[in-house]
ZABA-946574 format. One record per atom (N, C-alpha, C, O): residue in one letter; chain; atom name; x negated, y negated, z negated. Coordinates in steps of 0.05 Angstrom, whole numbers. Layout:
BEGIN
a;A;CA;X;Y;Z
...
//
This chain:
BEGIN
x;A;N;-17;23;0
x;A;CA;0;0;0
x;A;C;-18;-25;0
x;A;O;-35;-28;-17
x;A;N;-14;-43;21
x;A;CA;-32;-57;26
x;A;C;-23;-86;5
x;A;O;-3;-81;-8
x;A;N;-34;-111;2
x;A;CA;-33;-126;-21
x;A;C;-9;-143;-12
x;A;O;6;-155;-27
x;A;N;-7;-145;14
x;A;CA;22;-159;27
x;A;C;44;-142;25
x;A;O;66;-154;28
x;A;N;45;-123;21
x;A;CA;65;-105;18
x;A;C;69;-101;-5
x;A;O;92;-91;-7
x;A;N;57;-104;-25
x;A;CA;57;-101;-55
x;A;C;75;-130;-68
x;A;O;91;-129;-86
x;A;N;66;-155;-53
x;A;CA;67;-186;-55
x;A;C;95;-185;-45
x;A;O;107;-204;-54
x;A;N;105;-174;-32
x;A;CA;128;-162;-7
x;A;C;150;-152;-35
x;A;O;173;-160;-42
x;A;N;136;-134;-45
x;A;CA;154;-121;-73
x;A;C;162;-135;-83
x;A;O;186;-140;-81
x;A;N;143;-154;-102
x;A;CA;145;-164;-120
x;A;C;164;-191;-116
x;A;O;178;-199;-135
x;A;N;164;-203;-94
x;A;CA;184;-222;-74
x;A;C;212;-213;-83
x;A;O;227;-229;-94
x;A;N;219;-181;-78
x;A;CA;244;-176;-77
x;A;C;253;-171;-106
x;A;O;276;-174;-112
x;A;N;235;-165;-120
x;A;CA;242;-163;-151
x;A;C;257;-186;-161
x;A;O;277;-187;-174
x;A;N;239;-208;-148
x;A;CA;244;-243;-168
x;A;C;269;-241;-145
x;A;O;291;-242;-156
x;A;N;271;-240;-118
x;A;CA;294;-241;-103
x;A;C;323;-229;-121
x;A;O;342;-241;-132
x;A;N;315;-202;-118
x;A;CA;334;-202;-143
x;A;C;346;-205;-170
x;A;O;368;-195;-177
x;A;N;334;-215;-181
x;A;CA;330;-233;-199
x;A;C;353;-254;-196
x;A;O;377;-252;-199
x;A;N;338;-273;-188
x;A;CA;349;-298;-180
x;A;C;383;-292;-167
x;A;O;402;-303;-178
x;A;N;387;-276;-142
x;A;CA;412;-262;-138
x;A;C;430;-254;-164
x;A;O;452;-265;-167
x;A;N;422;-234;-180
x;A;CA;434;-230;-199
x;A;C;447;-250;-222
x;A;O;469;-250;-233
x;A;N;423;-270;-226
x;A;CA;438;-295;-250
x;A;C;446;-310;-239
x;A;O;457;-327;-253
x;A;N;449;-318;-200
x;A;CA;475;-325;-184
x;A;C;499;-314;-188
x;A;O;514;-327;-203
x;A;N;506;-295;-179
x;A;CA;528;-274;-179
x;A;C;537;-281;-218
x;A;O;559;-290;-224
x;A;N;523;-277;-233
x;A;CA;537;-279;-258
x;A;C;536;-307;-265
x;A;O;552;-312;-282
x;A;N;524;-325;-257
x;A;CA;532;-355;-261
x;A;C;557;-365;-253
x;A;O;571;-382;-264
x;A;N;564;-348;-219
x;A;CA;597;-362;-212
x;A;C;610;-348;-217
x;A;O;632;-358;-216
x;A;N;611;-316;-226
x;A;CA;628;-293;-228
x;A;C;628;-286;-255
x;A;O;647;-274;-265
x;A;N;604;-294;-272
x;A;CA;609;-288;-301
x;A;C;638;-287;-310
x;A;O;648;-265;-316
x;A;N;649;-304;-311
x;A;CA;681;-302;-329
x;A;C;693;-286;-320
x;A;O;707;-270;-333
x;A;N;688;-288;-286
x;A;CA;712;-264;-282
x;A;C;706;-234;-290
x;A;O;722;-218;-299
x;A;N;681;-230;-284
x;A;CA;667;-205;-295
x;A;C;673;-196;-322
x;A;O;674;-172;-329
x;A;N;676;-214;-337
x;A;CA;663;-209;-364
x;A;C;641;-203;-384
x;A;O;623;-189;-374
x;A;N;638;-207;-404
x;A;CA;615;-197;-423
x;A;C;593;-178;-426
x;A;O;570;-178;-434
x;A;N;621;-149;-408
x;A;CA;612;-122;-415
x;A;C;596;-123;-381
x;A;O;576;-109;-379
x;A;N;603;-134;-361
x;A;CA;587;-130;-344
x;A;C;569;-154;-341
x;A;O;553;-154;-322
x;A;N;571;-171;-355
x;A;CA;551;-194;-360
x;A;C;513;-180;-379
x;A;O;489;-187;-378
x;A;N;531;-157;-394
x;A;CA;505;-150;-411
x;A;C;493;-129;-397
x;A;O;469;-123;-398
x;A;N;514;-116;-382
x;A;CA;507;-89;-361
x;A;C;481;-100;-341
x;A;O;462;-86;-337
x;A;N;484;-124;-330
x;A;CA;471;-138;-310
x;A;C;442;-141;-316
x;A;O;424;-132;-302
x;A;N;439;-158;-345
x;A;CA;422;-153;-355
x;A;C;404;-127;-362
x;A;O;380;-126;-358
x;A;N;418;-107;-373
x;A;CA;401;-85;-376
x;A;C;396;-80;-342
x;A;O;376;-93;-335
x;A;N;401;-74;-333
x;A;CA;400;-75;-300
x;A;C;374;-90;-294
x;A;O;359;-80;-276
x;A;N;368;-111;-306
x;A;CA;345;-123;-289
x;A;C;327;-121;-299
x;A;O;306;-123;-287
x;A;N;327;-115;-330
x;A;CA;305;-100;-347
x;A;C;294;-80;-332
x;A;O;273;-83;-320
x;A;N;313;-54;-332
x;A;CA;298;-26;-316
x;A;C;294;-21;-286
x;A;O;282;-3;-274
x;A;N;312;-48;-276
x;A;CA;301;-41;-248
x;A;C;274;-54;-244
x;A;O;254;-44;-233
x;A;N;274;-83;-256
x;A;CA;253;-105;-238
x;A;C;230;-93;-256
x;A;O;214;-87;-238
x;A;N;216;-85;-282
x;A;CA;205;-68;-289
x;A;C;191;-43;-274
x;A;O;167;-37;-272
x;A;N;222;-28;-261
x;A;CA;214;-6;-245
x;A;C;194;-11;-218
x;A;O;175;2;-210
x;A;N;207;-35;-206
x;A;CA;195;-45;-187
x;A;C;162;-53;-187
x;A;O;151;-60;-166
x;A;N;151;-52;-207
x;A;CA;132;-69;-218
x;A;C;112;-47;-220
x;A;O;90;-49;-208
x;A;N;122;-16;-238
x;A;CA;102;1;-232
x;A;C;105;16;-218
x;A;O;85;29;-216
x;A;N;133;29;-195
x;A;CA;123;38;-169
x;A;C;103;29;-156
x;A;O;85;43;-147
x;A;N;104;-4;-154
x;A;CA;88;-7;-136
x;A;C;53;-11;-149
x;A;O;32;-8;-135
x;A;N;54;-18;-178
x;A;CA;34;-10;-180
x;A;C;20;15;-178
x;A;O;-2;20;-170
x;A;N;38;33;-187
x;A;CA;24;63;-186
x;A;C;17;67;-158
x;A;O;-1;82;-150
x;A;N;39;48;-140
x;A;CA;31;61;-115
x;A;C;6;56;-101
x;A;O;-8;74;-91
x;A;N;0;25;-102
x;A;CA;-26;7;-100
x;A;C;-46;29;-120
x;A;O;-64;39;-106
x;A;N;-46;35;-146
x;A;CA;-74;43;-149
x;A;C;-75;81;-139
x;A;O;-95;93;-132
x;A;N;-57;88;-141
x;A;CA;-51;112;-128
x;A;C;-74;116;-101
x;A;O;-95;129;-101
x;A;N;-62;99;-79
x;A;CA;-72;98;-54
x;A;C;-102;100;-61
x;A;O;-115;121;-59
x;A;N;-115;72;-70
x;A;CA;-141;71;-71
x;A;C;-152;100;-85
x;A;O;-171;113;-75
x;A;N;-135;109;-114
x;A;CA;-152;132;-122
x;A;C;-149;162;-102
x;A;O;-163;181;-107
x;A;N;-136;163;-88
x;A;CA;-130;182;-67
x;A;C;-154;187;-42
x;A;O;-162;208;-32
x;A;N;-161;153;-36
x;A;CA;-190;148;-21
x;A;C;-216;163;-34
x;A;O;-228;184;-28
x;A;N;-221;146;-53
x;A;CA;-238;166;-74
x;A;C;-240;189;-79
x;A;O;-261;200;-73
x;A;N;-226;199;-88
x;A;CA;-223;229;-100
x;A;C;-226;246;-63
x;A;O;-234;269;-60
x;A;N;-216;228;-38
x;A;CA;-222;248;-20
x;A;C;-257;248;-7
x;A;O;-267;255;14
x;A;N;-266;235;-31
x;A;CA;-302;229;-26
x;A;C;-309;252;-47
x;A;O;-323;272;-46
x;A;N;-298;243;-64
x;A;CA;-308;263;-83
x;A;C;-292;266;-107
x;A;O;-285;251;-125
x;A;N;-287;297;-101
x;A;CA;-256;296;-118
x;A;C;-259;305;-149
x;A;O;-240;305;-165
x;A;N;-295;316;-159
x;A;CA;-303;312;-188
x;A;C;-293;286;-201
x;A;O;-299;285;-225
x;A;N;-279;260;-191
x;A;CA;-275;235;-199
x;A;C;-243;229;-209
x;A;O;-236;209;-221
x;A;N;-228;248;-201
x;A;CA;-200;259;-201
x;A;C;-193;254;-230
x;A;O;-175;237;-233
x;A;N;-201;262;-248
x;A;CA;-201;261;-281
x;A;C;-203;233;-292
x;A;O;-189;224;-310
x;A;N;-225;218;-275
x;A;CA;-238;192;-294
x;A;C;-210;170;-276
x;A;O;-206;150;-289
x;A;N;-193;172;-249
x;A;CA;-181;157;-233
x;A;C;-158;162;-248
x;A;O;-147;143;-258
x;A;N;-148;187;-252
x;A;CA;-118;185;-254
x;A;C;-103;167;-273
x;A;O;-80;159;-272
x;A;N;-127;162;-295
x;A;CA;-110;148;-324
x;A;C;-109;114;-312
x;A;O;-91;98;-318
x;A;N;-134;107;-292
x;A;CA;-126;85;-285
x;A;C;-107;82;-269
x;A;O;-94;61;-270
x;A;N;-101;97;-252
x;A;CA;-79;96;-236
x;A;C;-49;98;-248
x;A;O;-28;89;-237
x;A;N;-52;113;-276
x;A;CA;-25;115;-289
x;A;C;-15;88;-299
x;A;O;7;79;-293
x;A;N;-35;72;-319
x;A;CA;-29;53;-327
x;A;C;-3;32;-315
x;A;O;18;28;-327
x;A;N;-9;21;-290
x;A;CA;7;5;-288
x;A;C;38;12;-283
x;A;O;54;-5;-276
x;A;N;46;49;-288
x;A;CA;71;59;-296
x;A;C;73;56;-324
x;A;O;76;78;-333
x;A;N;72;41;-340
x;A;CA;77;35;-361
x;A;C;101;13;-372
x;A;O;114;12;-392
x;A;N;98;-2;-347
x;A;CA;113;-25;-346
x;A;C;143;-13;-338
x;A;O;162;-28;-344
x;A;N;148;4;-328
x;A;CA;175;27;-324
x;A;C;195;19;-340
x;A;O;217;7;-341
x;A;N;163;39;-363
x;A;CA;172;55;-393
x;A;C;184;30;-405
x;A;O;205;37;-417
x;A;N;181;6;-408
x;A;CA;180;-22;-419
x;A;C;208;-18;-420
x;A;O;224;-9;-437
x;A;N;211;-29;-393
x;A;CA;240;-32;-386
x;A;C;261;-17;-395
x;A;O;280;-28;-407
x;A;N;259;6;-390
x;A;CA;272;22;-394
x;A;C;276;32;-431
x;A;O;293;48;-439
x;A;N;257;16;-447
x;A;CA;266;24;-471
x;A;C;276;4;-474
x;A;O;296;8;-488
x;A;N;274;-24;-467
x;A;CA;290;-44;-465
x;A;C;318;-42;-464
x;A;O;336;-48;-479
x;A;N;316;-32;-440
x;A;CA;346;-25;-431
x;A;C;370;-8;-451
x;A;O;394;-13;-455
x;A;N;352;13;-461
x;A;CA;371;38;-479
x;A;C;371;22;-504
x;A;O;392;26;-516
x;A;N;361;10;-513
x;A;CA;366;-18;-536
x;A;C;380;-36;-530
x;A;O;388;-48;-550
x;A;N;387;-44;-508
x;A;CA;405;-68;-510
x;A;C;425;-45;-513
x;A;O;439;-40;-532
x;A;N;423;-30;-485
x;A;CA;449;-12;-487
x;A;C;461;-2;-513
x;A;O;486;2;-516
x;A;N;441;3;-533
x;A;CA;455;22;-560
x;A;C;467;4;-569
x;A;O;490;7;-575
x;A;N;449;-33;-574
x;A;CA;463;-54;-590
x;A;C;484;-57;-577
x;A;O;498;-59;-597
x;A;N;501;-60;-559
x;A;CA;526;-66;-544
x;A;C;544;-42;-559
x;A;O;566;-48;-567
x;A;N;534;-16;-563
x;A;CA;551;3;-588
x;A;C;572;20;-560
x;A;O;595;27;-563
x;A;N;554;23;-532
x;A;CA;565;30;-508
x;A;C;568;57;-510
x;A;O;589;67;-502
x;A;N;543;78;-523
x;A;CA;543;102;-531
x;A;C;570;108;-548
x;A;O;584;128;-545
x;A;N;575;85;-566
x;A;CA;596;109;-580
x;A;C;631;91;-564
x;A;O;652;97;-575
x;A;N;631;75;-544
x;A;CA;648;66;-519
x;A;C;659;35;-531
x;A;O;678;20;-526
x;A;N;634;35;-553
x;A;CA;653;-1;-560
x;A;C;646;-25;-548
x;A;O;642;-46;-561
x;A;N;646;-23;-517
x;A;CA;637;-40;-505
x;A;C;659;-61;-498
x;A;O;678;-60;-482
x;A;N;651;-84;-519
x;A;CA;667;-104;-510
x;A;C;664;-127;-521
x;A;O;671;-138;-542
x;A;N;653;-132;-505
x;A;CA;628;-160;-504
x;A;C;649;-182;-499
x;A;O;669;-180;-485
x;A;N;638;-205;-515
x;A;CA;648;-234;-498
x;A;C;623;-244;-474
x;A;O;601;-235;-469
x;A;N;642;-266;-463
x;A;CA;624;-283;-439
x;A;C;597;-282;-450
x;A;O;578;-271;-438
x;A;N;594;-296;-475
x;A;CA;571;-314;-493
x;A;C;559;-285;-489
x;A;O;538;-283;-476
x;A;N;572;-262;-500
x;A;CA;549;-240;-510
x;A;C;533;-232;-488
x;A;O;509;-231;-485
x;A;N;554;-225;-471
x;A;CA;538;-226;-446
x;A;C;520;-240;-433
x;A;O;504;-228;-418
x;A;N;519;-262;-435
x;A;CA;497;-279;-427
x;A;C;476;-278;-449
x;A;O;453;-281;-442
x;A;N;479;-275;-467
x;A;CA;453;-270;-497
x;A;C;451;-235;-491
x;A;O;451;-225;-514
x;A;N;450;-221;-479
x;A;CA;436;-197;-475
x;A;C;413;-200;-440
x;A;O;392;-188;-436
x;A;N;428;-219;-422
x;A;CA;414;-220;-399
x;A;C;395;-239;-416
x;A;O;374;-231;-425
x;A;N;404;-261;-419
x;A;CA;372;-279;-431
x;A;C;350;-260;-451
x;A;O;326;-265;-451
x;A;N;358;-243;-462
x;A;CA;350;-224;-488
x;A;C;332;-195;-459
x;A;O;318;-176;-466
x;A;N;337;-201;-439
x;A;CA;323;-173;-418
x;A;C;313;-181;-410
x;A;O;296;-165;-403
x;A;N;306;-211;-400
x;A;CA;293;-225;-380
x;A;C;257;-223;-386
x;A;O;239;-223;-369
x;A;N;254;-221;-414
x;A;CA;221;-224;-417
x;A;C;208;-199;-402
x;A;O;191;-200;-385
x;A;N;221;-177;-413
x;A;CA;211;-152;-411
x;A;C;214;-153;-372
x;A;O;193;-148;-361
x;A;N;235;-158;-357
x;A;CA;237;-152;-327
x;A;C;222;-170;-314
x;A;O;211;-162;-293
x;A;N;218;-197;-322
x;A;CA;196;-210;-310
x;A;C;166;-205;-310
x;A;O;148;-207;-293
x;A;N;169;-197;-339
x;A;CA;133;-192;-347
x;A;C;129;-180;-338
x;A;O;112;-182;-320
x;A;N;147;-150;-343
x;A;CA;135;-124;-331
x;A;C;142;-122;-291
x;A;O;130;-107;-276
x;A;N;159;-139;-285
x;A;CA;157;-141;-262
x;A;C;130;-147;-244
x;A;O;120;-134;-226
x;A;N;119;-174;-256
x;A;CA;101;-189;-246
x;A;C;73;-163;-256
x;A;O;62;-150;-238
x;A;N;67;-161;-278
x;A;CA;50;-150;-296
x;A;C;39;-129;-277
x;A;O;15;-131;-270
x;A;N;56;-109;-267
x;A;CA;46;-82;-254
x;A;C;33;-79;-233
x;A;O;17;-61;-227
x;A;N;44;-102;-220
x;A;CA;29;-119;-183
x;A;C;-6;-118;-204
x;A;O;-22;-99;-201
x;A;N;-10;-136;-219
x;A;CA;-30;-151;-218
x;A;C;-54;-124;-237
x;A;O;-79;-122;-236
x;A;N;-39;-112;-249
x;A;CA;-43;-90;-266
x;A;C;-57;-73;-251
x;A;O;-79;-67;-260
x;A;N;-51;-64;-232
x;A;CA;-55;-45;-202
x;A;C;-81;-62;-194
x;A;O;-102;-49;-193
x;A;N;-80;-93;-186
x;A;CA;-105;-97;-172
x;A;C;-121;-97;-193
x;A;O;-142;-105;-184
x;A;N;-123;-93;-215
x;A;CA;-146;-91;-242
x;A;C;-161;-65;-241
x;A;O;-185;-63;-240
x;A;N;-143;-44;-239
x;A;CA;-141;-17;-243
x;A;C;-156;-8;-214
x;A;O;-171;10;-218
x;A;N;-154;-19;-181
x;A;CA;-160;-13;-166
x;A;C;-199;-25;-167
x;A;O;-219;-12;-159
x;A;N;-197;-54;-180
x;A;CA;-219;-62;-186
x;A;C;-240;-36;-199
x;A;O;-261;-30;-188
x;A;N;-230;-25;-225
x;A;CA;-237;-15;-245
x;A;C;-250;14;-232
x;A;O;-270;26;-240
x;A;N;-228;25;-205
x;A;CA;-228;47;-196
x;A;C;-256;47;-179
x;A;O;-268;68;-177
x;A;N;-269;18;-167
x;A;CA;-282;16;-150
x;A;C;-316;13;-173
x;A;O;-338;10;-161
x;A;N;-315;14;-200
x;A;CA;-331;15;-214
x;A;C;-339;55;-226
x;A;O;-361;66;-229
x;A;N;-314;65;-229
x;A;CA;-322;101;-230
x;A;C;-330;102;-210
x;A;O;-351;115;-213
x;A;N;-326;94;-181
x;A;CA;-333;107;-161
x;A;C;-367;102;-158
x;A;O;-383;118;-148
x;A;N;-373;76;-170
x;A;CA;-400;80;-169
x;A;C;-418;90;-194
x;A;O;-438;104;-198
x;A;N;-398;75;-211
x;A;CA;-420;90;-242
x;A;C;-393;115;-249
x;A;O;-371;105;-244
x;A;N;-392;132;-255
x;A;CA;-368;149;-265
x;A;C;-374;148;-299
x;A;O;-356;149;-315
x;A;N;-404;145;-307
x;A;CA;-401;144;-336
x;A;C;-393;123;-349
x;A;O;-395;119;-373
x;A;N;-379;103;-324
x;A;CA;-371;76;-349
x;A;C;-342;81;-342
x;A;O;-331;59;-342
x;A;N;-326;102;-337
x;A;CA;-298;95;-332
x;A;C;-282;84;-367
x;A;O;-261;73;-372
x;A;N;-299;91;-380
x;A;CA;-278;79;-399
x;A;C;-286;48;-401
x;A;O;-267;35;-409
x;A;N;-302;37;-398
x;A;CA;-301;6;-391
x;A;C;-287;-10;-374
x;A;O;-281;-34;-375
x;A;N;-280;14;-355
x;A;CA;-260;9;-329
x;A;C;-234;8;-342
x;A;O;-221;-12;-336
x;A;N;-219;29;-362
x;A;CA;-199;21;-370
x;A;C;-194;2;-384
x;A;O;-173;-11;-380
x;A;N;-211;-6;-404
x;A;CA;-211;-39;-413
x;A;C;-196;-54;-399
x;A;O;-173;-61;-404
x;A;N;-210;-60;-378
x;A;CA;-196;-83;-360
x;A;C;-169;-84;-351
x;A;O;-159;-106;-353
x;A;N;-153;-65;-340
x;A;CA;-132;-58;-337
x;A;C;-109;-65;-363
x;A;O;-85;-73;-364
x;A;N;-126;-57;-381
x;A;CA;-108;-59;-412
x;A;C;-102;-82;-425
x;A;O;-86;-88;-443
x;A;N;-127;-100;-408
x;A;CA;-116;-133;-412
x;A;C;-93;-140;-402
x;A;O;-77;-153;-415
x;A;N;-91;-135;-385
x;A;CA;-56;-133;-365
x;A;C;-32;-134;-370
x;A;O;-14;-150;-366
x;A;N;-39;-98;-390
x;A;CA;-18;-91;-401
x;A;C;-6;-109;-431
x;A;O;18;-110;-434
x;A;N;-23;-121;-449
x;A;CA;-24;-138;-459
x;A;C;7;-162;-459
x;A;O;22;-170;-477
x;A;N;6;-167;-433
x;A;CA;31;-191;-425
x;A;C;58;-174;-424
x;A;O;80;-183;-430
x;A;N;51;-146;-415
x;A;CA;68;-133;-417
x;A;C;80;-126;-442
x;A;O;104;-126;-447
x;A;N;65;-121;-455
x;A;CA;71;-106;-487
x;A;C;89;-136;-499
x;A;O;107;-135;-515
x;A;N;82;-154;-491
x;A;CA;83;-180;-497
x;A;C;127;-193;-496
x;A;O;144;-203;-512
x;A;N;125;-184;-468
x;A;CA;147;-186;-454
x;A;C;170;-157;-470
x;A;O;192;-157;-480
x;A;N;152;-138;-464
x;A;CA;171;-119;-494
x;A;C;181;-123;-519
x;A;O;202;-114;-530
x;A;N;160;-139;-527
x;A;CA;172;-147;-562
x;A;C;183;-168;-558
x;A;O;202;-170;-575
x;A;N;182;-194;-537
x;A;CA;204;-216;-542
x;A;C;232;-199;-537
x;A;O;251;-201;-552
x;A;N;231;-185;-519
x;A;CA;261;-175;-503
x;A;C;274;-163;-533
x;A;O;294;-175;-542
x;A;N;264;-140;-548
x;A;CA;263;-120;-560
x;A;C;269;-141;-596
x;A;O;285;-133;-612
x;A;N;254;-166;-599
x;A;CA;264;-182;-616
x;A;C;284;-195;-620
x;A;O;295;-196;-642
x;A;N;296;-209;-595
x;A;CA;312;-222;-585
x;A;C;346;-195;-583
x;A;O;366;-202;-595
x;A;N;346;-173;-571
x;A;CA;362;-156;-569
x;A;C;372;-147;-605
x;A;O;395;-146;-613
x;A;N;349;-143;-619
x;A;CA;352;-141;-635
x;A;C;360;-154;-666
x;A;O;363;-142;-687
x;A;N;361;-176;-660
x;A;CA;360;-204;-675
x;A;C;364;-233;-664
x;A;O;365;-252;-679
x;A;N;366;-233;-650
x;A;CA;379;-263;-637
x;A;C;407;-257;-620
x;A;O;424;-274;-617
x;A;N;409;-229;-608
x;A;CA;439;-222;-595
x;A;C;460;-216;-619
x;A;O;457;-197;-634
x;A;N;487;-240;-620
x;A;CA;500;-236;-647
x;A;C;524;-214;-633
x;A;O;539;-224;-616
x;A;N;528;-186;-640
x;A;CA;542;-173;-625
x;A;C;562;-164;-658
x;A;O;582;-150;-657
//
C-alpha cells in the first residue's frame, strides 16, 4: 500500500466523519438519542478500524519485502507490523463501553437528543486519534522495519519508536473511555 493510498484512507475516515456529524446535526431530532449515541459508537470502531487496516496493511507490505530477502527476519518484523492494529482494539473497547453505558445489553436504550450527542462527543477522541494515529504509526514501524533489516540485533530499539505513536493513541482511549464514563450523564 503505497503512502497515497494510505493518505487516500485516512481522507475517507475524516470524510466520514465529518458526513456522519452532518447527517446527525440536521437529522439528530428526528433520529433520536438512541441513534444519535449508536452513530457515535460507529465512528469509534469504524474510523479506528480504518486506521489499523491500513496500517497493518502499510507495514505488512514492507515486512512481506523483507522477509522475501530473508525470511530468518519474520520473528523480529511481525511485532512491528502488528502494532499499528492496536488502534482497532482502541475503538472497539470504546465502543462496547459506551455501548454497555447506554444499558443496550440489558435493551434500556433510550437516550435523549442531549445523550446522544454527549456519547458522539465522548467517541470522537478515541476515532480520531486512533484514526489518524495508525497511518502515521505504520510509517514509524515501516521506518523501524528498515533498521532489523540492516542490524536485526537492534529490533527492539526499532519497536521503541513505533510505541511513541501509540502513545496519542492510548491518549485518545482514556479521554473517550473518561468522558463515556464520567462526563456522559445517562
Amino acid at each position: 500500500m503505497s503512502s497515497s493510498s494510505a493518505a487516500t484512507w485516512s481522507f475517507v475516515g475524516i470524510a466520514i466523519l465529518v458526513a456522519t456529524l452532518l447527517v446527525a446535526a440536521f437529522a439528530g431530532t428526528m433520529m433520536g438519542g438512541n441513534a444519535l449515541a449508536l452513530m457515535g459508537v460507529s465512528l469509534a470502531v469504524f474510523l479506528a478500524g480504518i486506521g489499523s487496516s491500513v496500517g497493518v496493511g502499510i507495514a505488512g507490505e514492507k515486512a512481506a519485502g523483507i522477509v522475501t530477502e530473508d525470511p530468518e527476519k519474520f520473528g523480529r518484523l511481525l511485532l512491528l507490523q502488528a502494532i499499528p492494529g492496536t488502534q482497532g482494539v482502541y475503538g472497539f473497547l470504546a465502543g462496547f463501553l459506551a455501548i454497555y453505558r447506554m444499558d443496550a445489553f440489558r435493551g434500556g436504550l433510550n437516550l435523549t437528543v442531549q445523550q446522544g450527542w454527549q456519547f458522539i462527543f465522548a467517541c470522537l477522541p478515541v476515532a480520531i486519534s486512533c484514526c489518524i494515529s495508525g497511518f502515521w504509526q505504520a510509517k514509524v514501524s515501516v521506518a523501524g522495519m528498515d533498521i532489523v533489516a540492516k542490524h536485526p540485533e537492534e529490533s527492539g530499539r526499532a519497536l521503541v519508536l513505533p510505541a511513541m505513536v501509540e502513545t496519542y493513541a492510548v491518549l485518545g482511549l482514556l479521554a473517550s473511555v473518561l468522558m463515556i464514563m464520567f462526563a456522559v450523564k445517562v
